[in-house]
OpenMM code with the backbone's topology and positions (N, CA, C; nanometers):
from openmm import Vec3, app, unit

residues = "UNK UNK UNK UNK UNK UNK UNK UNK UNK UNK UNK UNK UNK UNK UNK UNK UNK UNK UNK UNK UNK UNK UNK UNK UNK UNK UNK UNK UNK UNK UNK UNK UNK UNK UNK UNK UNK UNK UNK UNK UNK UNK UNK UNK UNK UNK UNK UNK UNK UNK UNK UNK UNK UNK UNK UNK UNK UNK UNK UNK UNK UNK UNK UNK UNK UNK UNK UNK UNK UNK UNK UNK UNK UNK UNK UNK UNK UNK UNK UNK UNK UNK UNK".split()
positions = [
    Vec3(1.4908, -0.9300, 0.5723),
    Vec3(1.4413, -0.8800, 0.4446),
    Vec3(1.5224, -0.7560, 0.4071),
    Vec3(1.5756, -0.7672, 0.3112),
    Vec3(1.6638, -0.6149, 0.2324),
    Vec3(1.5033, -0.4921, 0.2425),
    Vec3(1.6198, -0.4150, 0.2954),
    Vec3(1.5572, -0.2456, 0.2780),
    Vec3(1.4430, -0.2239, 0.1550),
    Vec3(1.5032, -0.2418, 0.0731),
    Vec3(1.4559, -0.2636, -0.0584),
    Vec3(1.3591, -0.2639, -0.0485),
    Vec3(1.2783, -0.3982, -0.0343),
    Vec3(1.2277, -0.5134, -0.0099),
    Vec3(1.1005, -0.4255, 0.0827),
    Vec3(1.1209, -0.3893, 0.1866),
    Vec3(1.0794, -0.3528, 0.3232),
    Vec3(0.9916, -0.2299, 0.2430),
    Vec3(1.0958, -0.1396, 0.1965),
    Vec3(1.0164, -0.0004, 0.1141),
    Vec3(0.9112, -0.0403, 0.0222),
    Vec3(0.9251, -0.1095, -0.0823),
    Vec3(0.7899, -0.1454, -0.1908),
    Vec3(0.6874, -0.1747, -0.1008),
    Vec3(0.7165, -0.3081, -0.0350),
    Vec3(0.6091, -0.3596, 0.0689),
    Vec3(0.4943, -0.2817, 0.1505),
    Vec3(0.5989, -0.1532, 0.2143),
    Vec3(0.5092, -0.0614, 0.2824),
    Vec3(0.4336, 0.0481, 0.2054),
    Vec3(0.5218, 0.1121, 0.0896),
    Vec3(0.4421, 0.1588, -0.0208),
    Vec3(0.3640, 0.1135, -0.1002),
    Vec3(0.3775, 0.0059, -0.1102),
    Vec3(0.2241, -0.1019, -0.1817),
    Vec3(0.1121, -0.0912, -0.1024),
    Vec3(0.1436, -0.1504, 0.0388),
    Vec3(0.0489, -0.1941, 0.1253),
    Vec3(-0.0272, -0.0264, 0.1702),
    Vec3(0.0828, 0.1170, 0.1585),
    Vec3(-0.0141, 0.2716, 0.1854),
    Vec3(-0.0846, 0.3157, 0.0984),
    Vec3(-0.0659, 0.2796, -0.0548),
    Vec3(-0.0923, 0.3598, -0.1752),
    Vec3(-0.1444, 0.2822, -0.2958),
    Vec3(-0.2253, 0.3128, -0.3451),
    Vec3(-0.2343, 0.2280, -0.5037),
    Vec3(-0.1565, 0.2913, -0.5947),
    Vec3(-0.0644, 0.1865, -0.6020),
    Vec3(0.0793, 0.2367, -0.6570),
    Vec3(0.0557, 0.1931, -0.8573),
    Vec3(0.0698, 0.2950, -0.8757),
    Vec3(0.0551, 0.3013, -1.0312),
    Vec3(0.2140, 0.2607, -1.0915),
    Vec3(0.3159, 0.3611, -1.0248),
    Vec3(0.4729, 0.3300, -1.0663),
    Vec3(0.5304, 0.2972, -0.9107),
    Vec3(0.5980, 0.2004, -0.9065),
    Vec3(0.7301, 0.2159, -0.8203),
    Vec3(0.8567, 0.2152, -0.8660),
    Vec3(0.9560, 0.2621, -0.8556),
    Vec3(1.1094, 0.2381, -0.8885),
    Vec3(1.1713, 0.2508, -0.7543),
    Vec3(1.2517, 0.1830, -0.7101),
    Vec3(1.3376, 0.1850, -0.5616),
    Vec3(1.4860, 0.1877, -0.6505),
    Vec3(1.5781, 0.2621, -0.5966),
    Vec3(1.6861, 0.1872, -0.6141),
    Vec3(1.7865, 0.2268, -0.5110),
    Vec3(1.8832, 0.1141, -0.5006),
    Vec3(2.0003, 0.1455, -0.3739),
    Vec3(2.0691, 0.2107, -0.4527),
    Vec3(2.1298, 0.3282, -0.3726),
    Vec3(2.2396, 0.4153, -0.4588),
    Vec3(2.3097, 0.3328, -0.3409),
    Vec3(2.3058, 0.2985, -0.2271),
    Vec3(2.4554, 0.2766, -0.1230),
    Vec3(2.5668, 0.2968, -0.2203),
    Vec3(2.6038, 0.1807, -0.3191),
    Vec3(2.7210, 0.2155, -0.3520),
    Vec3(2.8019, 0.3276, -0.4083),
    Vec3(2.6964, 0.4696, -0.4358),
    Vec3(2.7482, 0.5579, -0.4657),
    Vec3(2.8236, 0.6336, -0.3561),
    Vec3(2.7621, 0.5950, -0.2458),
    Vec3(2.8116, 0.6874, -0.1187),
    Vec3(2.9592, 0.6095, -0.0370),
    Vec3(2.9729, 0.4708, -0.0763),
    Vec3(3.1108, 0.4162, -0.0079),
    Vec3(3.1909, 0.5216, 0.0410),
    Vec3(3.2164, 0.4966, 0.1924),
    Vec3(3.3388, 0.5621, 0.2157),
    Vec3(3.3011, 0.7281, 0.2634),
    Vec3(3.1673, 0.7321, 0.2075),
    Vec3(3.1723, 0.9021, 0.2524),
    Vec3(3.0615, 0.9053, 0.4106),
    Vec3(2.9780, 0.9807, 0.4428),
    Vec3(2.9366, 1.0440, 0.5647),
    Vec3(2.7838, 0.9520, 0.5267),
    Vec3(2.7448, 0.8743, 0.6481),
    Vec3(2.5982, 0.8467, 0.6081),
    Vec3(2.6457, 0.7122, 0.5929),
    Vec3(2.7496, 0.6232, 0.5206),
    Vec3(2.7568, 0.4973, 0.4586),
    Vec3(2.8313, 0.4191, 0.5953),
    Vec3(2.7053, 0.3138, 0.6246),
    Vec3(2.7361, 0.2273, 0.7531),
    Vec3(2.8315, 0.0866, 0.6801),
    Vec3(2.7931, 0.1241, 0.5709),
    Vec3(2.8489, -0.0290, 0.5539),
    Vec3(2.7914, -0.1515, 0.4965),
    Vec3(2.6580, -0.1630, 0.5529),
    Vec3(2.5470, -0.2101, 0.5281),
    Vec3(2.4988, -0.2587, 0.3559),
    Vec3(2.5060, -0.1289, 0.2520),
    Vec3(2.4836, -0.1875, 0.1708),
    Vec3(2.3704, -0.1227, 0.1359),
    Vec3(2.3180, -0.0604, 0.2523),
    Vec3(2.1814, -0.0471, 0.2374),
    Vec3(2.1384, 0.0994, 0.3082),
    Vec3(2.1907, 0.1828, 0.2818),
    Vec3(2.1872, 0.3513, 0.3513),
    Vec3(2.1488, 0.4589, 0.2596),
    Vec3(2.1635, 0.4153, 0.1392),
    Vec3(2.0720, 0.5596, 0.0496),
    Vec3(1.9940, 0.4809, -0.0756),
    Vec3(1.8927, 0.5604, -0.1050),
    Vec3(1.7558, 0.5281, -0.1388),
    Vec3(1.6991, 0.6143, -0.2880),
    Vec3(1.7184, 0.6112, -0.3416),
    Vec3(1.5994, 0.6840, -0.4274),
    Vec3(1.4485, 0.6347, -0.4785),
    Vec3(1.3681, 0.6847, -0.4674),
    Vec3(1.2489, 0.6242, -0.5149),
    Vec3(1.1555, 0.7165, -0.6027),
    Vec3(1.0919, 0.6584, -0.6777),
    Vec3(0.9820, 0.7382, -0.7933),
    Vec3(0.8994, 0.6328, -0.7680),
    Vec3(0.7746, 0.7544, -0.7378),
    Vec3(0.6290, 0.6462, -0.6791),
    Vec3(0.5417, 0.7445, -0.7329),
    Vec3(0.4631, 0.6783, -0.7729),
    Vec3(0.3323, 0.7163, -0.8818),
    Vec3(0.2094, 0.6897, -0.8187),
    Vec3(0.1446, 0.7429, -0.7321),
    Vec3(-0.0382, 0.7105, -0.7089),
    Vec3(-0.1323, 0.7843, -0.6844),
    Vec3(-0.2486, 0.7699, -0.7438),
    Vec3(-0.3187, 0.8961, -0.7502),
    Vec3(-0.3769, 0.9801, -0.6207),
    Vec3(-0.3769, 0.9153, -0.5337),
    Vec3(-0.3861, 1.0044, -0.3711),
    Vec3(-0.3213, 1.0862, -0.3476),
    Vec3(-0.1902, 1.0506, -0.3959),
    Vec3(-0.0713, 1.1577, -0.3810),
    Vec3(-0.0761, 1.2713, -0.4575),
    Vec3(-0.1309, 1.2239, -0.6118),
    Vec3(-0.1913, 1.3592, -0.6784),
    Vec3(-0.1931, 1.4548, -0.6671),
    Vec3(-0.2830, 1.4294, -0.5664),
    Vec3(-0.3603, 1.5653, -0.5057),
    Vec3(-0.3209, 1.6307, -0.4263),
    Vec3(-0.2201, 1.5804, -0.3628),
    Vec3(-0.1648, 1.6632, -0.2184),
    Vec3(-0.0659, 1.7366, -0.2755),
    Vec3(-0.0540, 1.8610, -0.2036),
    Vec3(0.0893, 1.9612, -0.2459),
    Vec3(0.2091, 1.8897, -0.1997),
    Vec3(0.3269, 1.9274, -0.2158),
    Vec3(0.4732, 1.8531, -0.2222),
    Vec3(0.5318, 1.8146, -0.1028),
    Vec3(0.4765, 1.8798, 0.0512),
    Vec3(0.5433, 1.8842, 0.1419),
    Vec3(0.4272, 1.7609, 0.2292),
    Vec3(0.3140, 1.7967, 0.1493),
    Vec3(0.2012, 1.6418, 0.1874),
    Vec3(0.2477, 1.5338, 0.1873),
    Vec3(0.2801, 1.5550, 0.0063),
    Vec3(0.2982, 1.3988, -0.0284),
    Vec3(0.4779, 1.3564, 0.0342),
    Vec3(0.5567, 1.3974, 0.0590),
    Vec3(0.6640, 1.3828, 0.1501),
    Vec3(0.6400, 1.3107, 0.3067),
    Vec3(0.5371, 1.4120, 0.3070),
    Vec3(0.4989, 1.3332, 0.4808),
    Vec3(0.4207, 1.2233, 0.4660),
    Vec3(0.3459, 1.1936, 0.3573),
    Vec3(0.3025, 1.1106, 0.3881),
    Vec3(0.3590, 0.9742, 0.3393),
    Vec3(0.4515, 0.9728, 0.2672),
    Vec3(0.5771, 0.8744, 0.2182),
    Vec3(0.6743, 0.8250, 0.3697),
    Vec3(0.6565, 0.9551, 0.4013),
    Vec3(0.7322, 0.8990, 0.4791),
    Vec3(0.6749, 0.8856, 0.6338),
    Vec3(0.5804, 0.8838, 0.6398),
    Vec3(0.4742, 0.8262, 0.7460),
    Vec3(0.4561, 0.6798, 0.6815),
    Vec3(0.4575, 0.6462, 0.5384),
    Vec3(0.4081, 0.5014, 0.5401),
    Vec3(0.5529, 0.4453, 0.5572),
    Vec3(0.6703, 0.4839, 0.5699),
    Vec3(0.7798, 0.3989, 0.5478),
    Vec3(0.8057, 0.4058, 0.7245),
    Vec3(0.7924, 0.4806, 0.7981),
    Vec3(0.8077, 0.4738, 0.8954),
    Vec3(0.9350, 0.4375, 0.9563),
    Vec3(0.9462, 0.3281, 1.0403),
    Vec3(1.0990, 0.3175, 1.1241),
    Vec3(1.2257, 0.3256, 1.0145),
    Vec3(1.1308, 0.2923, 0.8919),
    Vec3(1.2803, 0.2759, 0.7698),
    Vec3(1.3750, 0.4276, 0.7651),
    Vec3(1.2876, 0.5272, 0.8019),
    Vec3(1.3569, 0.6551, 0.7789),
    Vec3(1.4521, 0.6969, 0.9160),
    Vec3(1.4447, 0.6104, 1.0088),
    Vec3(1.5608, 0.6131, 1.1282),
    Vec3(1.6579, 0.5161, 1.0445),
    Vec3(1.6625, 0.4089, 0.9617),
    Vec3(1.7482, 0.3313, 0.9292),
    Vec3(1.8426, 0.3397, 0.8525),
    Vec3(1.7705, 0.4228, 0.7352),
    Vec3(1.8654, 0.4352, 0.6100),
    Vec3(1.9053, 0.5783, 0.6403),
    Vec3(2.0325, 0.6457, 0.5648),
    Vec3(2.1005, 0.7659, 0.5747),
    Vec3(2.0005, 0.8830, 0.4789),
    Vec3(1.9631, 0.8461, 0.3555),
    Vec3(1.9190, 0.9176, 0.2743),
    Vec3(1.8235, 0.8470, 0.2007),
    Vec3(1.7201, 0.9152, 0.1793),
    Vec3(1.6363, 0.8574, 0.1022),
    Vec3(1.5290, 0.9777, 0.0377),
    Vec3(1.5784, 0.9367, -0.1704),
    Vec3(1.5370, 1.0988, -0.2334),
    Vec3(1.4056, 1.0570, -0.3245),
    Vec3(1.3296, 1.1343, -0.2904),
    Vec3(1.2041, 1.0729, -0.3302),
    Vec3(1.1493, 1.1514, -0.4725),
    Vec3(1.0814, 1.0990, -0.5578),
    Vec3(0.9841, 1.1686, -0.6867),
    Vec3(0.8829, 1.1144, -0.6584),
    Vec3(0.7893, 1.1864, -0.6150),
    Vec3(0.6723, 1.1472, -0.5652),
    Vec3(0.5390, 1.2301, -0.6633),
    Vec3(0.4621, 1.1409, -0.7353),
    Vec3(0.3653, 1.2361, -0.7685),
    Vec3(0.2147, 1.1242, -0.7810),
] * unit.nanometer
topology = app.Topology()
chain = topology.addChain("A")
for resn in residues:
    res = topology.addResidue(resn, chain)
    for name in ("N", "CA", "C"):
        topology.addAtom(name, app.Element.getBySymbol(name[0]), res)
């Protein structure tokens, strides 16, 4: 299953997700520090749900990235808008 793929899934399945947007930047990074090759090493995401609301900025970070879990050993970068 693409990265991609893997991220919505686990952010669906942590959050009642009002917005998601994922997108692969990989190809912005070709060639530089971080880029395996893969296709699949940097990340941006804008996620919208109201649990997250409420939490201050360094909350809702951890807890993004507590639901994505092993994905954040996988990919190089991953830049989040979280509200």
């Amino acid at each position: 299953m693409p990265v991609k793929d893997e991220i919505d899934a686990r952010l669906r399945q942590a959050f009642s997700v009002e917005v998601l947007e994922i997108e692969n930047e990989s190809y912005k990074h070709a060639g530089h520090s971080g880029d395996d090759g893969s296709g699949e090493s940097h990340f941006r995401i804008l996620l919208r749900a109201p649990e997250l609301a409420a939490m201050g900025r360094v909350q809702r970070h951890r807890a993004v990235h507590a639901a994505l879990g092993d994905i954040n050993t996988r990919v190089h970068a991953i830049a989040l808008d979280i509200g």
